[in-house]
C-alpha positions as CSV (number, residue, x, y, z in Angstrom):
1,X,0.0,0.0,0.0
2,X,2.6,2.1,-0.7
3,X,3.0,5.0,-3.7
4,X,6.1,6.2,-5.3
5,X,6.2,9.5,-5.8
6,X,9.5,10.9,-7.6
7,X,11.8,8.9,-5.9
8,X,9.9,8.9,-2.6
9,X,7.6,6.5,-1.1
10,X,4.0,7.6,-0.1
11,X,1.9,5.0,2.3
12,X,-1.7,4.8,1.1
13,X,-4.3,7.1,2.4
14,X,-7.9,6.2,2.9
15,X,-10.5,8.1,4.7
16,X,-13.8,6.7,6.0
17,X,-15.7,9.4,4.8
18,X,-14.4,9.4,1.8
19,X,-14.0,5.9,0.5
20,X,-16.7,4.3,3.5
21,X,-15.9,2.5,6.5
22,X,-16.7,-0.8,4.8
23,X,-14.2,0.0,2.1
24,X,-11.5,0.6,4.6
25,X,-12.3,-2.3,6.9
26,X,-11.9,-4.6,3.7
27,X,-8.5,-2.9,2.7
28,X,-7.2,-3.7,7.0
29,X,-7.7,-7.3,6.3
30,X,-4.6,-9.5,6.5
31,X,-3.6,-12.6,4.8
32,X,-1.4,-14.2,7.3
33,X,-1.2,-18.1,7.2
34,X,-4.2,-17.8,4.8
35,X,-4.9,-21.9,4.3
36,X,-5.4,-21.6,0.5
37,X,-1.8,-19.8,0.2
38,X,-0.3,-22.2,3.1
39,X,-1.0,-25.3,1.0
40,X,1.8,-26.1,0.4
41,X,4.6,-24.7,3.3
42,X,2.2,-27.5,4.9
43,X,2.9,-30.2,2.6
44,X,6.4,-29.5,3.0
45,X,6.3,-29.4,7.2
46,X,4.7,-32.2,7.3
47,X,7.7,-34.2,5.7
48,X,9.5,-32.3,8.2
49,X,7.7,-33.6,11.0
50,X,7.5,-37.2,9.6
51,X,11.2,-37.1,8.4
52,X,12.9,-35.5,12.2
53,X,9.7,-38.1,14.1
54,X,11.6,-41.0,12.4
55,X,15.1,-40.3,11.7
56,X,15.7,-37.7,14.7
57,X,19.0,-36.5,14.4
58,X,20.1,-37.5,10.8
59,X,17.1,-36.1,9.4
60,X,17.2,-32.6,11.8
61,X,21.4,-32.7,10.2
62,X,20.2,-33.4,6.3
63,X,18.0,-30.6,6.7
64,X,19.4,-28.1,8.2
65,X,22.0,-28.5,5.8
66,X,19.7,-27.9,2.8
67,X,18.3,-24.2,4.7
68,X,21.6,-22.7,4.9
69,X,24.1,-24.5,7.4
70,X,25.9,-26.5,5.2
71,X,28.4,-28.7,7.5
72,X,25.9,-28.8,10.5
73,X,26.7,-32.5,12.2
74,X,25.3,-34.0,15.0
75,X,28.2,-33.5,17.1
76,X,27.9,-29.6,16.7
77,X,23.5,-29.5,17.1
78,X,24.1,-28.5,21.1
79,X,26.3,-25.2,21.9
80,X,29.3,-26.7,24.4
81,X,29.7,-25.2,27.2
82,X,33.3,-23.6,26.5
83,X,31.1,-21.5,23.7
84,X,28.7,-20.5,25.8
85,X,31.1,-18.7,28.4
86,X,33.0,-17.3,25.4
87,X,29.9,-16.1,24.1
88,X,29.2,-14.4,27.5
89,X,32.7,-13.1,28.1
90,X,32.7,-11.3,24.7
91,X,29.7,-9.7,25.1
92,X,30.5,-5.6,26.7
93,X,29.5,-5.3,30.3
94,X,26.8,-2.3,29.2
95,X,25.1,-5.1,27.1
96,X,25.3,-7.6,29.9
97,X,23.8,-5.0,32.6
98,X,20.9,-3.9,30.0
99,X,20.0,-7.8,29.6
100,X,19.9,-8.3,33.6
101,X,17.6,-5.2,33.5
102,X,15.4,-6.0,31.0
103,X,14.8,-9.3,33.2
104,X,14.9,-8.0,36.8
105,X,11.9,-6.2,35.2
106,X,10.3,-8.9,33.4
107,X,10.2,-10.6,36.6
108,X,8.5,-8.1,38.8
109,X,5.8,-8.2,35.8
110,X,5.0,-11.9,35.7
111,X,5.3,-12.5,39.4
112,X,1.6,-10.9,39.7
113,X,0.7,-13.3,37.9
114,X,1.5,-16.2,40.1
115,X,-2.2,-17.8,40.5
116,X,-3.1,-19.1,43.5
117,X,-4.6,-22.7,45.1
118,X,-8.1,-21.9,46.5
119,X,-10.6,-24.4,47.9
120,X,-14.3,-23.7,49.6
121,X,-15.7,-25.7,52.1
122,X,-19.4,-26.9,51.6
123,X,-21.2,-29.6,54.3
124,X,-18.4,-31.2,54.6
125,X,-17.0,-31.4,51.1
126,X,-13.9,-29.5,49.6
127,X,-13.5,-28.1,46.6
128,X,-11.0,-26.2,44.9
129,X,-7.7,-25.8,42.3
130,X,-4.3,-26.5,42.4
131,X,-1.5,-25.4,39.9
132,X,1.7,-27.0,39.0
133,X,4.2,-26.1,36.6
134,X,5.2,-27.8,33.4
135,X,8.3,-29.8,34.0
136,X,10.4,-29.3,30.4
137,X,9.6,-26.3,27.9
138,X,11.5,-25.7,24.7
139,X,11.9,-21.8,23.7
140,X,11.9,-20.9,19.7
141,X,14.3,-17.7,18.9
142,X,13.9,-16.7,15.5
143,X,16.5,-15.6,12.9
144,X,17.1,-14.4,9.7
145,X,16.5,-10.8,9.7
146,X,17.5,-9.5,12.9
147,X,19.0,-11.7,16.4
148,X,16.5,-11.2,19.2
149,X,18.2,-11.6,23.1
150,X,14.9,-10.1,24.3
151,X,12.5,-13.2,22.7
152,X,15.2,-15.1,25.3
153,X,13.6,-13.7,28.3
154,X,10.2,-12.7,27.1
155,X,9.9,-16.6,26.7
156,X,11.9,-17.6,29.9
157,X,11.3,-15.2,32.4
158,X,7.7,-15.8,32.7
159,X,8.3,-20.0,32.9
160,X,11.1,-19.5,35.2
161,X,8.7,-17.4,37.4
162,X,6.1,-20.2,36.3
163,X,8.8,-22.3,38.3
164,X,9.5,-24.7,35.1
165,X,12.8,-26.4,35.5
166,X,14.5,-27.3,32.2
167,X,14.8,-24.4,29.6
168,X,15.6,-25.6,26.1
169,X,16.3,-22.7,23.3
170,X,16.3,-23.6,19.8
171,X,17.8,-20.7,17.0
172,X,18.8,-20.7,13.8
173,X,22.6,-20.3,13.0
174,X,24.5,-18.5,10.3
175,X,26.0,-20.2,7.5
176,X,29.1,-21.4,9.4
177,X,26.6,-22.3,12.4
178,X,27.1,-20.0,14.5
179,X,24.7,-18.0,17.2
180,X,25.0,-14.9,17.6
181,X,26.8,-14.3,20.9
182,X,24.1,-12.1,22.8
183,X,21.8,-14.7,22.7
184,X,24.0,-17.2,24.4
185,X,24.3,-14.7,27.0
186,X,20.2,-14.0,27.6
187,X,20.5,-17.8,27.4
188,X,23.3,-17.6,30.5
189,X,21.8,-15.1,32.1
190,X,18.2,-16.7,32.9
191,X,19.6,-20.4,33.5
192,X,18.6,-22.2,30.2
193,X,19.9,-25.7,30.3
194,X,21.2,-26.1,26.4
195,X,21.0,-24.2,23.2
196,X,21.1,-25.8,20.1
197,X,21.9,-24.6,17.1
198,X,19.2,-25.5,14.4
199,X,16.2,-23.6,13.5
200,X,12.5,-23.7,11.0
201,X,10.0,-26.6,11.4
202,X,12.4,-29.4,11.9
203,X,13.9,-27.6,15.4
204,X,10.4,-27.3,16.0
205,X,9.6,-31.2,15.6
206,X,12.9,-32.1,17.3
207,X,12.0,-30.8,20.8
208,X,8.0,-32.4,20.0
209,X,9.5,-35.7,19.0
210,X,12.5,-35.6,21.0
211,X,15.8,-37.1,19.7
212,X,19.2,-38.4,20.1
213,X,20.6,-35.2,21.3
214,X,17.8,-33.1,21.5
215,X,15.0,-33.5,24.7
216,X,11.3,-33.6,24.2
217,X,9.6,-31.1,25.9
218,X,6.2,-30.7,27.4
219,X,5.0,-27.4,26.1
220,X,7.1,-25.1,22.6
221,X,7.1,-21.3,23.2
222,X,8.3,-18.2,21.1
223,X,7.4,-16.9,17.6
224,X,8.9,-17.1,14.3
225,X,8.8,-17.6,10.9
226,X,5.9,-19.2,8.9
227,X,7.9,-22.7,9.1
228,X,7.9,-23.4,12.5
229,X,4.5,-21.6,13.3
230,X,3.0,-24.1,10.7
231,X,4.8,-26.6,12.3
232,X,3.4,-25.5,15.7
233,X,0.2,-25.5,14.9
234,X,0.5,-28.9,13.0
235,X,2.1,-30.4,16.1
236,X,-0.1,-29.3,18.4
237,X,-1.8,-31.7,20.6
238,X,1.4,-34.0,20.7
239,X,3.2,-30.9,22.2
240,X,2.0,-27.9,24.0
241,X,1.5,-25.1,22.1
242,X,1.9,-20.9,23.4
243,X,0.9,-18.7,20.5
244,X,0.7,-19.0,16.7
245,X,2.4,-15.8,16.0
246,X,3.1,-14.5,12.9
247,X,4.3,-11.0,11.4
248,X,4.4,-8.1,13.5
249,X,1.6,-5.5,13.9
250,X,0.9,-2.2,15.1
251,X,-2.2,0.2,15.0
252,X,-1.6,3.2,16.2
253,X,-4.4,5.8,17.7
254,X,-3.6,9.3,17.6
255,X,-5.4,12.6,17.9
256,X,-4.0,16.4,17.4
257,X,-1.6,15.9,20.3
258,X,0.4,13.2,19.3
259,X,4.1,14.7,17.2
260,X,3.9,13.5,13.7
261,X,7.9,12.3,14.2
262,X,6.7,9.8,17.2
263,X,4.1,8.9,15.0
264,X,5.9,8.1,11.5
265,X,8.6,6.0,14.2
266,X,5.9,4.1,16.1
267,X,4.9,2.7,12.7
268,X,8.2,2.4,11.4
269,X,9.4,0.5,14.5
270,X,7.0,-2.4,13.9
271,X,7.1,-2.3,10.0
272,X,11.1,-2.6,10.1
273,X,10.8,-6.4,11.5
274,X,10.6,-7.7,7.9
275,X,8.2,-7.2,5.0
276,X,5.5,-8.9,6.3
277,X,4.7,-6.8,9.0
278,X,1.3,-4.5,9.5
279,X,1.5,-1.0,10.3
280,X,-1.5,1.2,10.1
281,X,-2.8,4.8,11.8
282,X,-6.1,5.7,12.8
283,X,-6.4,9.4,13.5
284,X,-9.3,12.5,12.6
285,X,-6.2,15.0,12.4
286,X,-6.0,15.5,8.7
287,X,-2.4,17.8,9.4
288,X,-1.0,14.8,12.1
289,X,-2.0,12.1,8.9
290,X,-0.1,14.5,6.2
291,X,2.8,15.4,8.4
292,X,3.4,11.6,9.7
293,X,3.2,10.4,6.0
294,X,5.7,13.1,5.0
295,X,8.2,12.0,7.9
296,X,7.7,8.1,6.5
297,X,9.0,9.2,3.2
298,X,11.9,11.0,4.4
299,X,13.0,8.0,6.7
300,X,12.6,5.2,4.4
301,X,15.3,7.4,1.7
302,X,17.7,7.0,4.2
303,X,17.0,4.0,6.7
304,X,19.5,0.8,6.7
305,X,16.6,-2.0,7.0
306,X,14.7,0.1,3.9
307,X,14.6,-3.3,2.1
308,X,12.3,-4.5,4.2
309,X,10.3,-1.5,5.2
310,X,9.1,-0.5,2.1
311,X,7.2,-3.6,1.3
312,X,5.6,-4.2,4.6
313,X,4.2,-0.4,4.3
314,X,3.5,-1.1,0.5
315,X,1.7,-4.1,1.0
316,X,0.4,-3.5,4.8
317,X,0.6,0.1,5.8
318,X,-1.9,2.0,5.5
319,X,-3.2,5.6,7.0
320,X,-6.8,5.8,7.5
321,X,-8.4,9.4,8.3
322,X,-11.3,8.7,10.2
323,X,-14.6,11.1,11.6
324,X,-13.5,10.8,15.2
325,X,-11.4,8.6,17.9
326,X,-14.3,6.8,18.5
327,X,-14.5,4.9,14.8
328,X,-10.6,4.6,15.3
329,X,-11.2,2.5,18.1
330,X,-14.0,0.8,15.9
331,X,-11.2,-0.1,13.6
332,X,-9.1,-1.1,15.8
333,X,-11.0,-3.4,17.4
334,X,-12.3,-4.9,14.2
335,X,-8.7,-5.9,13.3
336,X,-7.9,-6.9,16.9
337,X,-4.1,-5.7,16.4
338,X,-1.2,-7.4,18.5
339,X,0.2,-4.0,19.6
340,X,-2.4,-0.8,19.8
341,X,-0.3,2.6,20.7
342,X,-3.0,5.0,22.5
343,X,-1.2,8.2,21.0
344,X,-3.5,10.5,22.5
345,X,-4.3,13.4,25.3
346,X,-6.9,11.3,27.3
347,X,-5.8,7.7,26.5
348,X,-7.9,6.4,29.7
349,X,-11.3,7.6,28.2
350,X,-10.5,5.2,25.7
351,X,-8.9,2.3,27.4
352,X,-12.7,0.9,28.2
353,X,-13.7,0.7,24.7
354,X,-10.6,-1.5,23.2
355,X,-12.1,-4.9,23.3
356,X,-9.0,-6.5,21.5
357,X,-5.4,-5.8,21.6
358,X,-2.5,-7.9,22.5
359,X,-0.9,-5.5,24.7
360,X,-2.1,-1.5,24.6
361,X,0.0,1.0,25.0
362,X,-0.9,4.1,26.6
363,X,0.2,7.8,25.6
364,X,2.4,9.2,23.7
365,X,5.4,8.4,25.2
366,X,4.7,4.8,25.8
367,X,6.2,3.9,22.7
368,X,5.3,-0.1,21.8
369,X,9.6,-0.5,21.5
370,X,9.2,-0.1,25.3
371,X,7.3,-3.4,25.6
372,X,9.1,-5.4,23.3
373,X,12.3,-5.2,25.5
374,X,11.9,-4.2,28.7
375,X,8.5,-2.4,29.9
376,X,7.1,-6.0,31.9
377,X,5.0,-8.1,30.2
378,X,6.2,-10.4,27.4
379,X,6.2,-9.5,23.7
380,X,5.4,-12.9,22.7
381,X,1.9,-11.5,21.6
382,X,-1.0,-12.8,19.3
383,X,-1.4,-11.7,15.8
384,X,-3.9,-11.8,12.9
385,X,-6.8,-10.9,14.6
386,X,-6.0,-13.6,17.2
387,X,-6.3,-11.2,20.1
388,X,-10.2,-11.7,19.6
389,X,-9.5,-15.0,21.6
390,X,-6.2,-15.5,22.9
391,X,-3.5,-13.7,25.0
392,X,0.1,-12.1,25.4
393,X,2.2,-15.3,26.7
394,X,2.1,-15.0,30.4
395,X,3.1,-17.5,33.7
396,X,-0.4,-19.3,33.2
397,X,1.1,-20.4,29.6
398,X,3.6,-22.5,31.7
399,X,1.5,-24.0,34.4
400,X,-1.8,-26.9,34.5
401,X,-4.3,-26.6,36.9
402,X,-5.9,-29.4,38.4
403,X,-9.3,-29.4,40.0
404,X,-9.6,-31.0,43.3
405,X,-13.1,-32.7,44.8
406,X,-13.5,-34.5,48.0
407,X,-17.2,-35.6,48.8
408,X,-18.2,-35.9,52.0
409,X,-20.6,-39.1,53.0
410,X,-23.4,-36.2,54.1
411,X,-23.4,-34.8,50.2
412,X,-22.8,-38.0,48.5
413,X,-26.0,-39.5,49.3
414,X,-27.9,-35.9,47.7
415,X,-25.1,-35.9,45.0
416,X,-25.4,-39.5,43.9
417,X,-29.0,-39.3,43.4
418,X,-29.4,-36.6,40.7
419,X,-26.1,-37.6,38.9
420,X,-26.9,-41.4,38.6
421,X,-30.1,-40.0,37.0
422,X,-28.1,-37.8,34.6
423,X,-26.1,-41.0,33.9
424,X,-29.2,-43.0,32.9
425,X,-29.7,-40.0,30.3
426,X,-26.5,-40.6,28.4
427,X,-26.9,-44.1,28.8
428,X,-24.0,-45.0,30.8
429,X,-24.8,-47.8,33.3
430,X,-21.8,-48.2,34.9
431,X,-21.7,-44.2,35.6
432,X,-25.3,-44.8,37.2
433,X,-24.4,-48.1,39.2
434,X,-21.0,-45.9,40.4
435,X,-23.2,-43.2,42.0
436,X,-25.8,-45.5,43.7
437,X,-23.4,-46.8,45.6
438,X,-22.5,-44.2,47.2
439,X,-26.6,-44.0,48.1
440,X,-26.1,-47.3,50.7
441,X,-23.4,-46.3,52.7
């Protein structure tokens, strides 16, 4: 959705009075993981899947070969310890301290939400919930376009405060197979057990399968690339499964207040995660919409990831001018975004009517590259319109919760009677001859 103009780019313009709210609803819709266009990738993950579920490592090693590491071997899949530590020693000490930050505050975050056992007492019966954590979780880190130490501990801070005990991370390397050394030390610094240096769907039916050298785990966390989300969400069932998350979004809401420069950046920040990603503004300010659109042009001439910024705003930017805040938030919430930026003067007389956002950022100077490092609560968010039903990735992702009952003799004998006659409805005798039982003693 983007225009050339000269030798400048323009991001497509649409207002709702103009062109109709319908019309610009229709032109919001994304086509991530669309099924008819994901045919295939499936086809291919599912050989994956098949090949690494009955070959393990040899097949994980003739893969990863063909994606780009050409003399991976099964003796180099896990880092080694020695590389680890180099990895950590090389990293500078300002790096190191901003990591330990980032978690010391991503721990404060997740530890409110640390449910709670509960039980009630009722004639003599108790009832109630318990929650454990999950033993073993494997974290995804993607690759490719950028290295990402903060997906480390937006992933394992929240199990660790979950209280799981075996970290696994899995990350693609480069060409020569090697990991970029300030992941190793997020991987150091919140007590992962290995790393291992493959990446795509086969790393992602590795930890569900479990082989020679890699561990099965109990629940896969992180996003990434269309590969291993497909893979995910093939997978799921014989694995746990956090999020399906796919390109990165942002829709920002701003009024007269917000500066065009925090504007043009807020949408630039998301869109500059590769080509894929969604970046759209809602706002009634005709001048804030002309002067952010003129500040996108003048960054793209001259911005180092411009190769993929100009197709994710040509293909899924978009600046909508709408009648008033309140049809922004209509937008907004019709598209159910996985970051919404509250760019405005009163963003808590709006807060009540966002129904669906993955996280929501309020004000202007609560920019959303605050939450994807260090502002608390993981940016492990869901996309697509997702947020209509699911949630950031939080300590509940890494927990069960069992129900507990204990019938006392008083209410089994009122219990029994009612439920053996349910039984008899669904035709279960054995259910029915269970609960009378319990009617003669």
């Amino acid at each position: 959705m983007v225009k050339r103009k000269g030798n400048k780019f323009a991001v497509k313009v649409m207002s709702t009075r103009r062109d109709g709210l319908e019309k610009v609803k229709q032109s919001l819709k994304r086509k991530t993981f669309d099924p008819v266009a994901m045919a295939d990738v499936e086809t291919k993950v599912r050989e994956i899947i098949n090949a690494v579920r009955e070959k393990g490592d040899e097949a994980v090693v003739e893969i990863e070969r063909q994606v780009g590491w050409k003399e991976c071997s099964i003796d180099r899949l896990k880092v080694s310890r020695e590389e680890m530590d180099r990895a950590y020693a090389s990293v500078p000490t300002q790096i190191l301290e901003a990591l330990c930050f980032a978690k010391d505050r991503l721990e404060r975050f997740h530890q409110n939400q640390i449910p709670k056992p509960w039980f009630v007492q009722e004639n003599g019966s108790i009832f109630g919930e318990v929650f454990r954590p999950i033993e073993r979780v494997g974290i995804y880190v993607p690759g490719g376009l950028a290295s990402y130490p903060s997906t480390v501990l937006h992933v394992a801070v929240p199990a660790k405060v979950a209280g799981v005990k075996e970290l696994f991370v899995v990350t693609p390397p480069d060409k020569e197979g090697n990991i970029n050394p300030f992941i190793l030390a997020a991987a150091q610094i919140v007590g992962v057990k290995a790393v291992f240096r493959i990446g795509g769907a086969h790393a992602i039916a590795a930890l569900a399968f479990g082989t020679q050298t890699i561990p099965k785990v109990d629940k896969i966390a992180g996003p990434g690339g269309v590969y291993p989300v497909v893979a995910k969400r093939l997978l799921y069932g014989i694995v746990g499964i956090d999020l399906l998350p796919g390109p990165s979004e942002v829709a920002v809401i701003a009024d007269e207040t917000a500066p065009p420069d925090w504007v043009a950046m807020e949408l630039l920040a998301q869109a500059e995660h590769g080509p894929d990603s969604v970046a759209v503004l809602f706002t009634p300010s005709k001048r804030l919409l002309q002067e952010t659109s003129q500040r996108i042009s003048n960054h793209l001439s001259k911005s180092p990831r411009r190769r993929y910024l100009e197709p994710a705003l040509r293909d899924n930017g978009l600046l909508v001018l709408t009648k008033d805040l309140d049809e922004a938030i209509i937008l907004a919430n019709e598209g159910a975004y996985e970051h919404v930026a509250l760019m405005v003067a009163e963003p808590m007389k709006f807060l009540g009517k966002l129904k669906f956002a993955g996280a929501i950022f309020m004000g202007t100077r609560t920019t959303v590259a605050f939450g994807d490092y260090l502002a608390g609560p993981s940016h492990v968010l869901p996309t697509a319109g997702t947020a209509r039903f699911s949630s950031g990735l939080s300590v509940l992702d890494f927990m069960v919760r069992s129900s507990i009952v204990s019938i006392s003799d008083e209410q089994a004998k009122l219990l029994a009677e009612a439920a053996s006659i349910l039984a008899q409805v669904e035709g279960l005798p054995a259910h029915a001859s269970a609960l009378r039982l319990r009617l003669k003693r």
